[in-house]
Each structure stands twice: as C-alpha cells, then as structure tokens.
N, C-alpha and C positions, 0 to 999 in steps of 0.2 A: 504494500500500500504506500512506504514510504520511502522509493530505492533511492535517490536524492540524496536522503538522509542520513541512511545508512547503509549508503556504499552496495548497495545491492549483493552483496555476498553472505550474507546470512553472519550469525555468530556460532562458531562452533564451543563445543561444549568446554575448553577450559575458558573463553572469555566470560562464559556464563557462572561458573566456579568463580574466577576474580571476582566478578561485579558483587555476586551474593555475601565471598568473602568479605568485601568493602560493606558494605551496607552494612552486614552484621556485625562488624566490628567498631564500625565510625558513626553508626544512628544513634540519635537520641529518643525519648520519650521525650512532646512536647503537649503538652494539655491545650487542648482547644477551647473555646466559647463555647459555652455549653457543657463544659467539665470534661468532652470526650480527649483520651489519652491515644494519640496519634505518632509511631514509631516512625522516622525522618532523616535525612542528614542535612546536618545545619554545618553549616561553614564556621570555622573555629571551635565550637564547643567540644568538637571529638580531639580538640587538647587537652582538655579537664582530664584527667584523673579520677580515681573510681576510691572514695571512701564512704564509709557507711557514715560517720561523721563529718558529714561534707556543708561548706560553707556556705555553698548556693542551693535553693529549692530549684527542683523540675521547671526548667524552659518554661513558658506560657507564651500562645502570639495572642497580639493585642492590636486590635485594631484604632483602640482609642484614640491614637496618635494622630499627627498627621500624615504620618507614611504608617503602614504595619510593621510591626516589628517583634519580638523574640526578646519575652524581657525575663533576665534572671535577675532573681532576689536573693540578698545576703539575707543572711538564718544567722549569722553572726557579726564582729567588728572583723575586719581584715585587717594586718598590718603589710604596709608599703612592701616590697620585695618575697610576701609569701605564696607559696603555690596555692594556687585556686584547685578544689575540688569539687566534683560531681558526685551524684549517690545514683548510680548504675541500676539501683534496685539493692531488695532485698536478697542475693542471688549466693547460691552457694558454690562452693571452690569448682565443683563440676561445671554449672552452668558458665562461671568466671573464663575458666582455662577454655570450654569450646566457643564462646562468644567473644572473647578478647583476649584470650593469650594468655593469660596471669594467673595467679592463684593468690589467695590472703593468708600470711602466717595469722590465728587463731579468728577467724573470721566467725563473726558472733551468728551467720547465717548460714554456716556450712551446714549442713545437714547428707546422709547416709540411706538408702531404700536399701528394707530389709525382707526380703520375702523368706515368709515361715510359714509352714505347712506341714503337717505330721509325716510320718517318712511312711514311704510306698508301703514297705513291709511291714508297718506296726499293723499287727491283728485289730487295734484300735481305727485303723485310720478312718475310715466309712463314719464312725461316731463321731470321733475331733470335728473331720469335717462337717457333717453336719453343725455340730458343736458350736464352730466357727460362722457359718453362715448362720445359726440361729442369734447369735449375739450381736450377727452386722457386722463381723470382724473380716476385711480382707486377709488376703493373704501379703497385701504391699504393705510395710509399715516404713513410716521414715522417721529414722533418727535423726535427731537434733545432735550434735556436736557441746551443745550447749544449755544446760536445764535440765529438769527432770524428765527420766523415762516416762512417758505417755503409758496410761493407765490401762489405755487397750494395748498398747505391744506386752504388756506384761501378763493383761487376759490372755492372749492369745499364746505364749511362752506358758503359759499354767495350763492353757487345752490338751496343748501337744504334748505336756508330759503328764498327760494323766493317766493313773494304770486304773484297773479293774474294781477294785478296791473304793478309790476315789468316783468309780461313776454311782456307786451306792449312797453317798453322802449327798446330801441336801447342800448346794455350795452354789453359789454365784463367782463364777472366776473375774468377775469384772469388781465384784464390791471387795474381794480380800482371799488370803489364803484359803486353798485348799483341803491341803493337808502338808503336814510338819516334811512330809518326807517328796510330794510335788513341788513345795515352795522351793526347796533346798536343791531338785532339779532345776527348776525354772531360774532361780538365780545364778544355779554355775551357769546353765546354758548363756545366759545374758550378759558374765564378764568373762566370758569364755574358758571356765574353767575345765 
C-alpha cells in the first residue's frame, strides 16, 4: 500500500526482531486523558533509569498547554548534578532482564512461580487434586522474594503432603495445621529441607 515509503522490499524477519527489541526496551508507560495507561517511545525519557524509588511519576500528555506535551512530575527535591530516575513498574528480576537487560541486587518486587502439585505416583494424588481444586488452589503459586509466604502456597504444600491418616481428620488446610507430622513435611518441603 505504501512502496514509497518503504522501499518496496518488505522487512525480513531480523528487522522485525530489532524494531520489537527497540520498542521493548526504550517505551514508556505514558497515562492519557482519561487515566488510560498507553505503552510508547518518547524521545529522551528511555534515558531515565529504572528504580522502584524513583524521583519522577509516570509520563502524563497534557494537552492543556499551548503545544501538547509529556509532563513528568518530581515525587521529590532533586539536587543539581543527580541522576534522574524512572519507576519501570512494579517488575521482577525476570520481567527486568527480558524487557531491559538488567537485573536488581534485592529488588523489593522480585518474585518466583512455583508450581506444586502432588506427585504422579502418590496413591493420594486423584484426592490432593481434587483437594486443591476444591479450595480454589492452583497449581501456579508465586513467591515473593520479599514478605511473608502466602497462606494459600502453604494450603496447598499441606495438600500435597497429606497421608491417609490426615484425610480422616476434620482440618481446613487453608485456616492452620494439619497434623504435627504434615506440618513438619510441608515446612521442610518449603525451605527445602
């Protein structure tokens, strides 16, 4: 439609690879009118740097002006010669290193996806599973790096190790222990003892 424009040769697929690389690594998040959050490349801003305590809020365009324009706000005082930073998101070391390269030494948002599920061969497993779907428990859990264990990754670590014994007991895995000798499974299992 547009060979003019662009050269009539098509693009083969590593220009296609660069361009997406570029966009996914140099866009911003820039908030629209109307509060909608619109992913973009802005000229400059893919200078900023990525910290979760960053001194500027998320881009916004503003029309109000007499031209439009892209206005970031200080969230703080700056002093003369310091680096300016951006807050990328909420993003963990995984999303960080495939979207931009980098990683954060203890980054307050890292988080871990744990998939737990009874093993093939437990005589139990047909039960756990149900077990598990009956409490709304998937089987994706993600770890935080930071805070406490999530009270369903821990229901679901006391499913899986439940023996014979314990499906006889009256016990909600999600409000508290099971039994003295499940709990003591489900905690090695969890700092990997």
């Amino acid at each position: 439609r547009f060979p003019d424009d662009f050269g009539g040769g098509g693009f083969a697929w590593d220009d296609f690879v660069w361009a997406r690389s570029v966009f996914d690594t140099r866009s911003v998040v820039v908030t629209m009118p109307g509060g909608k959050d619109v992913t973009c490349l802005v000229p400059c801003a893919d200078m900023c740097n990525h910290d979760p305590h960053a001194q500027l809020s998320k881009p916004r365009y503003s029309a109000a002006q007499a031209r439009p324009c892209l206005e970031f706000h200080t969230l703080c005082p700056i002093k003369k010669g310091t680096q300016v930073y951006l807050n990328y998101g909420a993003l963990p070391n995984e999303q960080l290193l495939l979207y931009y390269g980098f990683t954060m030494h203890n980054n307050p948002y890292d988080s871990v996806t744990l998939e737990i599920e009874p093993p093939e061969d437990d005589s139990l497993h047909m039960v756990k599973t149900l077990m598990l779907s009956h409490c709304g428990l998937s089987s994706e859990h993600i770890l935080r790096m930071q805070g406490p264990l999530s009270p369903r990754l821990i229901a679901a670590f006391r499913i899986c190790f439940l023996s014979e014994s314990d499906l006889d007991l009256e016990c909600d895995p999600e409000a508290g222990p099971v039994s003295p000798d499940n709990e003591e499974m489900a905690v090695e299992a969890m700092v990997g003892g």
